[in-house]
Structures are given as structure tokens and as C-alpha cells.
N, C-alpha and C positions, 0 to 999 in steps of 0.2 A: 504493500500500500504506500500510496504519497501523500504526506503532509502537503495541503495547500493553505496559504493564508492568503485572506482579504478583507476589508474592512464592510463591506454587503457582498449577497454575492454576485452582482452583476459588475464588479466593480473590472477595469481595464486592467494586466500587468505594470500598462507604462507608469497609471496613476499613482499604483501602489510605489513601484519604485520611486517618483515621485515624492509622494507624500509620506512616504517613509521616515525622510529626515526630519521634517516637519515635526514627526509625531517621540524623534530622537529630541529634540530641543524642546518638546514640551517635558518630557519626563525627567532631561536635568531640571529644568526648571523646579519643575515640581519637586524632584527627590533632592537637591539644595536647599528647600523649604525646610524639607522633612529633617537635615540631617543636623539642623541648626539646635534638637535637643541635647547634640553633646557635648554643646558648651555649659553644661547644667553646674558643672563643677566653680563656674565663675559665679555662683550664686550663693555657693556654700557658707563661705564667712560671711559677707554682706548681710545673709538676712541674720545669720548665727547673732552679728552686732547690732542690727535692729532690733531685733524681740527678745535677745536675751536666749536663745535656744540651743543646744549643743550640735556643733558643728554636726557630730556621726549622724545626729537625728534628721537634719536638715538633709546629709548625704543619701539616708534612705529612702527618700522622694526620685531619684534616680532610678536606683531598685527596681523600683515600681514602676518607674516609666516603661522601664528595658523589661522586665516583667508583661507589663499589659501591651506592649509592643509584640511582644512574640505571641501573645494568648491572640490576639486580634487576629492574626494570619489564618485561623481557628476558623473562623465565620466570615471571614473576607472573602472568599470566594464565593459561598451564599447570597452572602448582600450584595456583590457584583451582578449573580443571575437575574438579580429581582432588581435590582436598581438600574443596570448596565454600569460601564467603567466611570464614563466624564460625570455624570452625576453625582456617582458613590467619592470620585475623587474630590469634588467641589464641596459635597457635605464635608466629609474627611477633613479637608483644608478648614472649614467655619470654622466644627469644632474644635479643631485644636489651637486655631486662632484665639476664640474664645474661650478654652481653657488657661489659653496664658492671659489675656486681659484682665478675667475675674480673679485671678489668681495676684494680680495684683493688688488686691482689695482683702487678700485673705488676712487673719488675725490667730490663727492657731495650725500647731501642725498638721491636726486631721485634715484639716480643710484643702492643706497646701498639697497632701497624699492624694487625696481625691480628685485636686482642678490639674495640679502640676503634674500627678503620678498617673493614675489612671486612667482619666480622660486623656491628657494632651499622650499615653503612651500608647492609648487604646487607636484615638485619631490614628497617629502615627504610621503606625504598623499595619492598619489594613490599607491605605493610602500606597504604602512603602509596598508591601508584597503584591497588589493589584496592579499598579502601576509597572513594577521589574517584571513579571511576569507576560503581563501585554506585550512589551517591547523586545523577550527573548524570542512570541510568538511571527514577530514580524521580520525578525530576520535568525528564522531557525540552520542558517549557513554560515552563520556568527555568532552562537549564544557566548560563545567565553568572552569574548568582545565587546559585543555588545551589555551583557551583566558586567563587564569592567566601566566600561562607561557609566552607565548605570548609578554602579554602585560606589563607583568614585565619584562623582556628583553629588552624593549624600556625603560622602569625607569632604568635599571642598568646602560645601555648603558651612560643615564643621569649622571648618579650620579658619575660613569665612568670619563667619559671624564670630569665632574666638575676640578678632577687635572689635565686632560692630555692638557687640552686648559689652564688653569690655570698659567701651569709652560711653555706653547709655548708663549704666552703672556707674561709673565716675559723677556724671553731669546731671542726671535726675535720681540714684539710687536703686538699689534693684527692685523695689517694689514697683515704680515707675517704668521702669525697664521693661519688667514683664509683659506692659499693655501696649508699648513700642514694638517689643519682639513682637507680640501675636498678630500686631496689626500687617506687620513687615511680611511673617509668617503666612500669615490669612491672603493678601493680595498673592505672593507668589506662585503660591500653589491654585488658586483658582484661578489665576492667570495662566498657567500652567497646562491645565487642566481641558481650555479651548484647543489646543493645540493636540491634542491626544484622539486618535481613533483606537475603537476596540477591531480588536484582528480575532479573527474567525477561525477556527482551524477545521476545514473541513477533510475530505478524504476522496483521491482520485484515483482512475488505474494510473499504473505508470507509464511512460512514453517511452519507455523502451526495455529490455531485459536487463541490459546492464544499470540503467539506472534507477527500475525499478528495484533491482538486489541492492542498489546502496540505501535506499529507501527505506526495503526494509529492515534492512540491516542495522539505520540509525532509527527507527522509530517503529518498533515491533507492535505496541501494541496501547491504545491510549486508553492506560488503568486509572480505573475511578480508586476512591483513598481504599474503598474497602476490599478492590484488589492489591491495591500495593500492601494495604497491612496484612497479605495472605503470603508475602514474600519476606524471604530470610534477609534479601539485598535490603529491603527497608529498614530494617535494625542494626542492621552492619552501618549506612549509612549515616543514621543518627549517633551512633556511638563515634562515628570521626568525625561527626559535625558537629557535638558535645565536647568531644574532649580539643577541636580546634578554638570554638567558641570560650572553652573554660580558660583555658591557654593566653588568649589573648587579652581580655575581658578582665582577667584577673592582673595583671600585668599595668593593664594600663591605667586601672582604678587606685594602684598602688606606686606608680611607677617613683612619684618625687621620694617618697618615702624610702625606697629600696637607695636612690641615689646618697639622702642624708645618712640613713644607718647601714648600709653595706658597704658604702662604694666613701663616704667620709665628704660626701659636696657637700657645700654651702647651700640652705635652701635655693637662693637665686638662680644658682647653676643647676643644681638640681631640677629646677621649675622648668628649664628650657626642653627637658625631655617628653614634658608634654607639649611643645609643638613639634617635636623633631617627631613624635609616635602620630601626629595626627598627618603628617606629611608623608613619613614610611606606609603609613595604612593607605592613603590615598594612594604612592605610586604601584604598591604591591596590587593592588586592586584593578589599577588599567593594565600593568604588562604582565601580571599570571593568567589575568584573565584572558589579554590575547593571545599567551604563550600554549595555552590549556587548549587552544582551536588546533593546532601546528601540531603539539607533541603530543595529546592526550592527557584528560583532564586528572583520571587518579594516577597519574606517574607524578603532575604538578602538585594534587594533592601527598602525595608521598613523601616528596621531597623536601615541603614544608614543613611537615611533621618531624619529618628528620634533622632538620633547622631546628625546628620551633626546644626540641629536646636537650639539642646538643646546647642550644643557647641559656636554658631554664636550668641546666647541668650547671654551667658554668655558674651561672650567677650565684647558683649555691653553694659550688665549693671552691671556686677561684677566689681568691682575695683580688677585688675588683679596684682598677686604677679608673682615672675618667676613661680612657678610648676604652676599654674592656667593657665597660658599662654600659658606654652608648652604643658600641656596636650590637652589643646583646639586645638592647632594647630596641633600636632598629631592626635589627631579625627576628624577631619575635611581632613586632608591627607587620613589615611587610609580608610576610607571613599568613599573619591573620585576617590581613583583609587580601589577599589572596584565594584564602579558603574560604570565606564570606560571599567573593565575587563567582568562584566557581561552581560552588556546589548548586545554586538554580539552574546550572546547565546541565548539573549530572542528574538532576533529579527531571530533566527534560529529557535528556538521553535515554535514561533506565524506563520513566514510566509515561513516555508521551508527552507533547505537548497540551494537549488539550485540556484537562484536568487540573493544569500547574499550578495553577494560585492556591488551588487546598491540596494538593498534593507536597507540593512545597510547603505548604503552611503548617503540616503534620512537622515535616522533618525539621523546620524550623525551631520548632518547640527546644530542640536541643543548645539553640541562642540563650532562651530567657531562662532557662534550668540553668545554663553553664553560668549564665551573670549572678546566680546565688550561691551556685556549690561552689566557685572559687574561696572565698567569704569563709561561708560556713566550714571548708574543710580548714581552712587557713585556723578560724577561731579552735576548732577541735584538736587541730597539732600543736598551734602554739608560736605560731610566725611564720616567715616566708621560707626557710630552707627546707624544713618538710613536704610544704606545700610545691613549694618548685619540683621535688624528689619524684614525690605525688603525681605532677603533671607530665615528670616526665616518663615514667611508668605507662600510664593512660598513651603519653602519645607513641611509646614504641607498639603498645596493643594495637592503637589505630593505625598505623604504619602498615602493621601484618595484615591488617583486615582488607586498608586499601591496594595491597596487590594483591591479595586473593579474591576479592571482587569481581564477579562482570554480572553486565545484564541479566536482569532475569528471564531465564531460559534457555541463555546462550548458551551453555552446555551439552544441555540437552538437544539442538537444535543442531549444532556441531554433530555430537554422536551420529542426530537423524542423516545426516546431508552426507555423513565417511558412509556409515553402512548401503545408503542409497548407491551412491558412489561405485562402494564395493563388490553391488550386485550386478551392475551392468553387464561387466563382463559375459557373468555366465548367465543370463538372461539371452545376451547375445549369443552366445554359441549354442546353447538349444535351440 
């Protein structure tokens, strides 16, 4: 079978190539909007000095963002059938707009869990996963590429608004800030949002035998969640996209700290490794993800894991100088959003495009789990060196897994096609 995509189905090829780009510059747009939640850490002491609140406490509004981010990807693909895409993305955009606005009006922490954590994480995430998805559908002969794009546009966005909340917070305080961001927030993504066509993924003969065998070779068969939750490769999967998410996630929520008591910097110098992490995750995220088209995507994943290891190794038991520190922490960034940008395309390879926004959204979950078991395993050993030990245990398992991996029922499919194979012969000579 052929994957076709089109935005109706009457629609021309020229058009589509056409407006293809179109619907590329809506979705940076949009997921720039979207990625501007992770500058949440610049809010941390500010509000801690307003109300009097403990920093950690204030921190766990993140948590929760990155939490209701992943839970969202859950029912995103739902509310897409029923809503369609530009719609669900333009609600998406309101509300998390106006969860930061109100949020600047908040007076206690609950409050700030619920407008900052839940709502604007909940927005977020189905916005995020409906949107990457559309756009892998429309150019399924570049998903590692196109998911680079993608999903580097949600790191700029980051890294972005790092000064533009920065210097709103200087000038009006963060509480003011917050109704500045959403508004900024709110306009992008609905502006964003016009620019977006929903791509169709229907199903043709193929046009030829050879290209039908690539066909379907790259797109066996387009499984709903509760076929892929009938496959082994679905849990194999989540366990490398958990233990990459935990990996990374963990790393970067801790990263000035690792720099002042391991490595002996000065907060200042220390502080610079959260931009150096937001820039490695951005470039990791455009060239694995175009490297994963070229060489195949779980040898990229592989190889990261195998980085991500050796790098988490080091920082545990090497007595760290500044260049040993930042290189680690740089490898370990580029790294993770490497594996962030790839993995929607393996989850398009293995179980069809069609299905991708909750088919994806399932594997996802292994995001918002890894953003808490970092933490909680960290709290239950006792610091970073076990925990690093920890992770890097987890990534030589995921290692093994991602090469023993393939499609599901390539195997089996393989066997069919030798033994067929091996009958001709004496078919033949009877």
C-alpha cells in the first residue's frame, strides 16, 4: 500500500507541494509559541520574592506543566477528530494564552499549579503533539527532518523568549510579565494556526512494483493505539523514550547546581550552562533529526544513548574541570533533543502515519513520567552520583533494546518472503 497525503481530497500534487511550506512556517510559528514554557525557571525566585514562597515550591509548577503536557497528547488526537486541527490549535493557543494572563492575578500556590501548571501544560501539549504530527504527515519522505524542524522551533522559541521574559520581568515584575507573555503567547500561535492545513493520509495502489515494495516496506500497516498496545515494539519503544527523556530532563532541571557542587563554578559561570543546554538541544534536534533520514533512525537513537551514558558516567566519577563539565553537559543536551526530535518519526515508521497524534501521544507519556522519576529517584539515593549511575544503567538497557528493535512484523515477514523464495525453485521443476 501507498501512503498519500492531501489537504481534501480533490486537492492538485502541485498545490500540495506548494503549500506545503506555507503550512512549515505556520507550525514554527506556532510551536515557538508553544516552547516559550521553558523559560518557567526565570520565574522561580521572582515570584519566591514576591509572596514570600519557597523557591522548590514555586519550581513545582513546572512539574506540572511538563506533566499535563504529556497527559494532553492522551486526548489530542480525539479532540482533533471532533474539532479538526486549525480550530483545536487556535482554542489550544486562547487557552494557554489565558492561562498565563490570569495567572498573573494569582495570590497563592494552588492557584498558580492550576492557571501556570495544568492549564497552560494541558494547552501546550495537545497544540504541540497535533501540530508535529500534521507536519511529519505532509512530508512522510522527510519525517526526521522535518520533526527537526519542528521540534527545534519549540527550543528557539525557548531560548527566545529566555531574554524577552527576562527583560519583562526586570521592567514590570513577573507577575506582570505573565499577562505580557500570554498575550505575546496567544497572538502567535493563533496567528500561526491560519497558516496550517490538516493533511489526510489516505491509501493508494502503488504505481509501480518497485515502489510499491518501498511503500510497503516503510508503512506496513496504519495501527490504531489498541493495535500498537498488542505489540512488544510499543514497550520496547517507551522504555528508550523514558529512559532518553529521564536523561535529559533531569540534567537540565539540575544542571547550575551540578556546575557549583561538582565541577567548583561560580554561580555566574555556572548559570551560563543553561543557555549553552538550550542551544545544544536546539542544534541536536535539527541535524539528528536530519541525520536519522540518511543513516536510520534507531542507529541515531543508539548512538545517543551511548553518549548520553558515557557523558552521565563521567560527570559522576570524573573530578570535573570547567571544559569536562560543559562538554558533558553539551552531550547530554544535544543528545536529548535529538531523541525528542526523532522518535515521532519512528513511531510513524513502526505504526503508520495515520493514527500519529495518539499513537504518538501513548509513547509520549514516557516525557512527562521521565520529568518526575528523574527527581524522585535523585530524592530516594541521595544526590546526583547515584542518580547519574542510575541513568546510566537504564541507558545501556535502552541501547540493547534499540538495536534489537525492528518493525513490527518484520520478522516474521522476512521468514515469509526466504521461505517463499525458497520454494520456487522446486515448484519450478515439477
Amino acid at each position: 500500500m501507498k501512503a498519500a497525503i492531501s489537504s481534501a481530497p480533490n486537492s492538485a500534487s502541485t498545490s500540495i507541494k506548494m503549500n506545503r511550506w506555507l503550512i512549515v512556517l505556520g507550525t514554527i510559528i506556532v510551536q515557538m509559541g508553544l516552547g516559550t514554557i521553558y523559560t518557567w525557571s526565570l520565574f522561580n525566585q521572582p515570584l519566591s520574592d514576591r509572596f514570600g514562597w519557597d523557591v522548590s515550591s514555586v519550581a513545582i509548577t513546572f512539574s506540572i506543566t511538563s506533566f499535563a503536557l504529556a497527559f494532553a497528547t492522551l486526548f489530542a488526537g480525539r479532540l482533533q477528530e471532533r474539532w479538526g486541527l486549525q480550530r483545536l490549535i487556535r482554542v489550544a493557543g486562547i487557552v494557554l494564552g489565558l492561562g498565563l494572563v490570569l495567572s498573573s492575578q494569582v495570590t497563592s500556590l494552588t492557584l498558580l499549579y492550576i492557571l501556570a501548571g495544568f492549564v497552560v501544560g494541558f494547552a501546550d501539549g495537545t497544540a504541540y503533539i497535533t501540530s508535529l504530527s500534521n507536519l511529519i504527515k505532509w512530508f512522510p519522505e522527510r519525517k526526521g527532518l522535518i520533526s527537526g524542524i519542528s521540534v527545534g522551533a519549540f527550543g528557539t522559541g525557548s531560548l527566545l523568549f529566555k531574554y524577552v521574559n527576562s527583560a519583562l520581568i526586570g521592567a514590570v515584575g513577573p507577575a506582570q510579565a505573565f499577562m505580557y507573555w500570554g498575550i505575546i503567547v496567544l497572538v502567535l500561535i493563533v496567528a500561526g494556526s491560519f497558516l496550517i492545513r490538516e493533511a489526510v493520509v489516505r491509501e493508494q495502489a502503488p504505481v509501480s512494483k518497485t515502489e510499491g515494495a518501498k511503500q510497503e516496506e516503510a508503512i506496513r500497516h496504519q495501527y490504531t493505539v489498541k493495535e500498537m498496545l498488542r505489540t512488544k515494539e510499543a514497550y520496547m519503544l517507551f522504555v528508550i523514550f523514558f529512559t532518553a527523556c529521564m536523561s535529559g530532563l533531569y540534567l537540565i532541571g539540575i544542571v547550575k547546581d551540578i556546575g557549583v557542587q561538582l565541577a567548583g563554578l561560580d554561580v555566574a559561570t555556572a548559570a551560563n550552562a543553561v543557555a549553552m543546554v538550550a542551544i545544544f538541544n536546539t542544534a541536536g534536534r535539527i541535524i539528528l533529526g536530519a541525520l536519522s533520514d540518511k543513516v536510520g533512525r534507531m542507529k541515531v537513537i543508539a548512538g545517543a544513548l551511548l553518549v548520553t551514558a558515557v557523558a552521565v558516567m563521567i560527570l559522576s566519577l570524573v573530578p570535573l574541570t570547567y571544559g569536562v563539565f560543559f562538554a558533558c553537559v553539551a552531550a547530554v543536551a544535544f543528545c536529548f533533543g535529538g531523541n525528542i526530535t526523532v522518535f515521532p518519526a519512528i513511531v510513524a515508521d513502526y505504526f503508520g502515519l495515520k493514527n500519529q497524534s495518539k499513537n504518538y501521544g501513548v509513547i509520549y507519556q514516557g516525557f512527562g513520567i521521565g520529568a518526575l522519576a528523574g527527581s524522585i529517584i535523585s530524592a530516594l539515593l541521595g544526590g546526583f552520583h547515584l542518580t547519574f549511575i542510575v541513568i546510566a544503567i537504564l541507558c545501556a538497557v535502552s541501547l540493547l533494546l534499540a538495536l534489537m528493535i525492528t518493525p513490527p512484523g518484520q520478522n516474521r515477514r522476512t521468514r515469509q518472503h526466504e521461505g517463499h523464495m525458497s520454494l520456487k525453485p522446486s515448484s519450478r521443476a515439477s
